[in-house]
C-alpha positions as CSV (number, residue, x, y, z in Angstrom):
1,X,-20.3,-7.6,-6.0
2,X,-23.2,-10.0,-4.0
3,X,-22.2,-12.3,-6.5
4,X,-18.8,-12.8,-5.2
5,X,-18.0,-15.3,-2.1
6,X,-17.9,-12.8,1.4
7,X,-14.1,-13.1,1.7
8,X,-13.6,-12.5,-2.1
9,X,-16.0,-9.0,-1.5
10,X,-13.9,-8.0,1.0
11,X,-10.9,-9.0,-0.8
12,X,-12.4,-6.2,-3.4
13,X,-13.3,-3.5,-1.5
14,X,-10.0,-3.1,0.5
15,X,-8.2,-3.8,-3.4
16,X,-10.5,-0.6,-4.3
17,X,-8.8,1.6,-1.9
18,X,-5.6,0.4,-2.8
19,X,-5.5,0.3,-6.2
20,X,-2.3,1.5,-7.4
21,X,-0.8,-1.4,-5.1
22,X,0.1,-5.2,-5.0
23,X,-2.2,-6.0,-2.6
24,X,-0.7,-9.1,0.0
25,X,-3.8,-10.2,1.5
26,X,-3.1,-13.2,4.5
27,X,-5.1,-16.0,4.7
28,X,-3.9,-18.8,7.2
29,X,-0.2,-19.1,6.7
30,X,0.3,-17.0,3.0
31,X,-0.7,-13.9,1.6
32,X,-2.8,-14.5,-1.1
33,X,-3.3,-12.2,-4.3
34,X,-6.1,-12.5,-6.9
35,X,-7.4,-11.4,-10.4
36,X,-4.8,-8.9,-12.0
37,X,-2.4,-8.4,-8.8
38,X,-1.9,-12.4,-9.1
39,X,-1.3,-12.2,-12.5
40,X,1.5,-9.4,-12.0
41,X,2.9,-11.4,-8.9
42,X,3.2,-14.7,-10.5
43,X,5.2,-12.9,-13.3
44,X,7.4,-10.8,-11.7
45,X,8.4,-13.4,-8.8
46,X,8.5,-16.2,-10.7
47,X,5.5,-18.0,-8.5
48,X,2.7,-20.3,-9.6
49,X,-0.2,-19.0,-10.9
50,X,-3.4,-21.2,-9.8
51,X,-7.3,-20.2,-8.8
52,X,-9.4,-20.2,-6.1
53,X,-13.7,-20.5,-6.0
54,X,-15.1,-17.0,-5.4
55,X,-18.6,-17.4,-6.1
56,X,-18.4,-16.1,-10.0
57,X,-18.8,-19.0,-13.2
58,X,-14.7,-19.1,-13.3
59,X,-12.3,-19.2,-10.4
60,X,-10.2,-16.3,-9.7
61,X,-6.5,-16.5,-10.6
62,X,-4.5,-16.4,-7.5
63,X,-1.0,-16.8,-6.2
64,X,0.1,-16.8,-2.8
65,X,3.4,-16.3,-0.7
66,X,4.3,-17.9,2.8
67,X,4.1,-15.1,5.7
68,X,7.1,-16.1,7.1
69,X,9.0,-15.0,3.8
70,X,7.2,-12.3,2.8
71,X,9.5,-9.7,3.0
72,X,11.8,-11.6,0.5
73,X,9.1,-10.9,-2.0
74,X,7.9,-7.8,-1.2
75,X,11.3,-6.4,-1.6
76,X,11.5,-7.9,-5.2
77,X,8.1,-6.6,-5.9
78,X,9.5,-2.7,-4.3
79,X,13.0,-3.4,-6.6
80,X,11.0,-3.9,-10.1
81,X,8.9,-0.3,-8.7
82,X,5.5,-1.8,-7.4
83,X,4.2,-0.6,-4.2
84,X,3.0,-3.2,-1.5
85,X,-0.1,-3.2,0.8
86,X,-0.7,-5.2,3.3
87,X,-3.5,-6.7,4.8
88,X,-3.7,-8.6,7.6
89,X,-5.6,-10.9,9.8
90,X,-7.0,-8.8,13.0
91,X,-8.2,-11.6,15.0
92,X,-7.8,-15.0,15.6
93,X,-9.0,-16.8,12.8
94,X,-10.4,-19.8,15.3
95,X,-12.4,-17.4,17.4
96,X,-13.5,-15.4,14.4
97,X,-17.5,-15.1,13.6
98,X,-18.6,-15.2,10.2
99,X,-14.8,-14.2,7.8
100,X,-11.7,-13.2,9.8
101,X,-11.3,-9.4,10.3
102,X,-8.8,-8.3,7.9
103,X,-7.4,-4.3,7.2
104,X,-4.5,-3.0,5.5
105,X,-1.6,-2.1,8.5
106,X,1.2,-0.6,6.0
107,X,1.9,0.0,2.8
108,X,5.5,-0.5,1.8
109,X,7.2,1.4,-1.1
110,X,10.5,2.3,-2.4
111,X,11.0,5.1,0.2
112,X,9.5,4.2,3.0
113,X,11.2,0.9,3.8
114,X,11.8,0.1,7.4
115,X,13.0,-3.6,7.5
116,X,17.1,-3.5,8.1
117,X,17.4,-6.7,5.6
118,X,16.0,-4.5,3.1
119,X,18.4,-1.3,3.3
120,X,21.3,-1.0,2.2
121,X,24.0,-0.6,5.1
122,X,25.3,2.9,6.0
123,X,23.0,4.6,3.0
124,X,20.1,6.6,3.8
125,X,16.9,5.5,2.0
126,X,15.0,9.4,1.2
127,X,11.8,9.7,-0.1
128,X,10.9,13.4,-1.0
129,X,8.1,15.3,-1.9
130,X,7.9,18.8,-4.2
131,X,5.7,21.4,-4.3
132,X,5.4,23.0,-7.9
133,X,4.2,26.5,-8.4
134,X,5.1,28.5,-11.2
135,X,8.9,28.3,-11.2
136,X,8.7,28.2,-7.5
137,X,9.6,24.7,-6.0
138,X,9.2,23.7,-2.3
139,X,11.2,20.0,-1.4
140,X,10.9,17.9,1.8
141,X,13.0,14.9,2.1
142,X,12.7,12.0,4.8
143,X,14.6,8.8,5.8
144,X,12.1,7.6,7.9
145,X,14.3,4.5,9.0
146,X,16.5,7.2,10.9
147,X,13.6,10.0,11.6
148,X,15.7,12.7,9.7
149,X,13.3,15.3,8.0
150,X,14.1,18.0,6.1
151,X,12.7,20.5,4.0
152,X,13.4,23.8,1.6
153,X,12.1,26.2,-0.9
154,X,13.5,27.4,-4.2
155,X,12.6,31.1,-5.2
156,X,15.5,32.3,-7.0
157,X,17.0,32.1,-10.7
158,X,17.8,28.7,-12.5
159,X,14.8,27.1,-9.7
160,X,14.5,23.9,-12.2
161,X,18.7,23.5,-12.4
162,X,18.8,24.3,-8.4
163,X,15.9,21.5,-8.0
164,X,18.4,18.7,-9.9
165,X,20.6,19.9,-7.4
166,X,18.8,18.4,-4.1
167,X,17.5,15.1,-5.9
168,X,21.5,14.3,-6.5
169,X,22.3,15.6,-2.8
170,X,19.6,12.8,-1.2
171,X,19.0,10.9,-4.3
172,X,15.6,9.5,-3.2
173,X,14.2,6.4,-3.6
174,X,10.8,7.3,-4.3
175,X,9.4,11.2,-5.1
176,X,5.7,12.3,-4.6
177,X,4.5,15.5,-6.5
178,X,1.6,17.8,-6.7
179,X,-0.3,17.7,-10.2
180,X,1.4,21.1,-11.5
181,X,4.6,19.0,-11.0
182,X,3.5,16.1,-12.1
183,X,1.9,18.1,-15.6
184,X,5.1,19.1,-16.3
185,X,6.3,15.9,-18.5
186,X,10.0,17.5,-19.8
187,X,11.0,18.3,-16.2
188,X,10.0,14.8,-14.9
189,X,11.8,13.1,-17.4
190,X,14.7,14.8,-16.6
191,X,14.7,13.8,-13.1
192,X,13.9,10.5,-13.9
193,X,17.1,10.2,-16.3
194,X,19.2,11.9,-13.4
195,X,17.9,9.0,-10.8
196,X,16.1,5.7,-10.8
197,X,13.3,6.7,-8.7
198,X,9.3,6.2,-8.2
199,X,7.5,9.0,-9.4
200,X,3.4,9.0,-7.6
201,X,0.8,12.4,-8.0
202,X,-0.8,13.1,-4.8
203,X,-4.2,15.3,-4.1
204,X,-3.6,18.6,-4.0
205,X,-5.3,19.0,-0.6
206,X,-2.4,17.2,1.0
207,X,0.1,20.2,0.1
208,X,-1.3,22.7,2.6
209,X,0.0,25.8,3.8
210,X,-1.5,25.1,6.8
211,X,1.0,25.8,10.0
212,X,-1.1,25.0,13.1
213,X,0.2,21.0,13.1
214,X,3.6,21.9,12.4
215,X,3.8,24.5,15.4
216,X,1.8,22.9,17.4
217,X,3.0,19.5,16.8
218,X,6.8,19.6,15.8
219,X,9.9,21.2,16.4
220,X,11.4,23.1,13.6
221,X,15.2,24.8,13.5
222,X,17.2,25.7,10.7
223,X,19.9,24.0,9.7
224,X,22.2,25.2,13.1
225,X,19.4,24.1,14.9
226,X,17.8,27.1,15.9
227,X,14.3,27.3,16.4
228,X,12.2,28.6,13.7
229,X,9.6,30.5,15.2
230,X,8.1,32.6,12.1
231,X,7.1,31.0,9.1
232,X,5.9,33.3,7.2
233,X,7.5,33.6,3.7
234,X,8.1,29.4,3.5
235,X,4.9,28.6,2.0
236,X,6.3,26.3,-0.3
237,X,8.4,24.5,1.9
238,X,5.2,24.4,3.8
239,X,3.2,22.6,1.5
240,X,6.4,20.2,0.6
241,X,6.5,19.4,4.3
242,X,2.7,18.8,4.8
243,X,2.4,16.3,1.7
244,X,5.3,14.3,2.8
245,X,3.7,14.0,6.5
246,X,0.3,13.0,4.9
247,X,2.1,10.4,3.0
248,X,4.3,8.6,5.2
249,X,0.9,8.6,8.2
250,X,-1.1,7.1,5.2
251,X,1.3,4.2,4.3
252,X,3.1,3.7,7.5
253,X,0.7,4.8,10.5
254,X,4.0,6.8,12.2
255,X,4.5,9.8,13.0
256,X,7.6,11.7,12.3
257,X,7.9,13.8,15.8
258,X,11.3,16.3,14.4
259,X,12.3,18.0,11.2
260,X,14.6,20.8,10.2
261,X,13.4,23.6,8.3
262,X,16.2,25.9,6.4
């Protein structure tokens, strides 16, 4: 890594943490990408593929978009399933010592679009998360565009059959899983034939039971909108909820601040 040009060694450690993204990385007036993610980008939007000196033998390939039209291409990049980060500029680039502060402010995937241009009109845009244990299932489900939150447990007979029944109610955009769901390869086929949807495994330390947050920090009815005061007995849902909030703070830095529980 000392090998590499300072801005390029930035350029890889923020890449590092976000490796299972395109990562839109601004310099001046465009968001540059390098190595691989250039490669991908110059493919699948139909842009130039050029280099730039980073301090190795051969110049790293890189392409690069205008800031000002971003969005267009991130939301071809989010259409053909990639997921988005972006980093930007923190400081003034003419007042900056030494290279520009840089630091990813979102991350922008298939559910979790924000940008009006980019929905469609008078559809909600769900992303979901579920909670796998045994043939038990909890589900959360967000449009975070509109702030609705909303979350359930399966614990009866014909749990997998019940589970195809929420993804066609919401039909989400994007799903996250824990591993026990995302080990079991014949049931995510099947919900990948029955919608068009990403499909990302999250740590297992993000679907907690914990409750203190949600009590403390949210308020949770049932689907009348009664108050929910005792959770005891929704573990599942629990851990659906939790993973989902983890997600959408991690990508988008909000906070969803009211969610139904039923």
């Amino acid at each position: 890594m000392a090998e590499f040009s300072p801005m390029m060694q930035h350029y890889l450690d923020t890449k590092e943490q976000y490796k299972d993204c395109i990562l839109f990385y601004r310099l001046g007036d465009f968001y540059e990408m390098f190595f691989d993610d250039a490669q991908i980008a110059s493919r699948e939007l139909e842009i130039t593929l050029t280099g730039k000196e980073c301090g190795q033998e051969e110049r790293a390939p890189m392409c690069g978009v205008p800031y000002h039209a971003a969005n267009v291409y991130i939301a071809k990049l989010i259409e053909k399933g990639y997921k988005v980060a972006i980093c930007e500029q923190l400081e003034d680039p003419k007042k900056a010592k030494g290279i520009v502060k840089r630091d990813v402010i979102r991350i922008v995937t298939p559910g979790t679009i924000l940008e009006d241009n980019l929905l469609e009109e008078k559809k909600n845009n769900y992303i979901m998360s579920i909670y796998k244990q045994g043939v038990f299932f909890g589900i959360a489900v967000c449009d975070i565009s509109t702030g609705e939150f909303l979350a359930t447990q399966i614990k009866e007979t014909n749990n997998f059959s019940k589970l195809l029944d929420e993804l066609a109610r919401y039909y989400p955009k994007e799903i996250v899983v824990n591993q026990m769901m995302y080990s079991t390869t014949e049931e995510i086929a099947k919900i990948k034939e029955r919608i068009d949807c990403y499909v990302s495994c999250e740590d297992e330390e993000k679907f907690s039971i914990d409750t203190k947050v949600l009590v403390n920090r949210y308020k949770i009815t049932d689907d009348k909108g009664v108050d929910i005061q005792d959770l005891e007995g929704k573990e599942f849902a629990i851990s659906a909820i939790n993973a989902l909030l983890e997600y959408i703070k991690e990508t988008q830095k909000i906070e969803v601040r009211k969610y139904k529980c039923y």
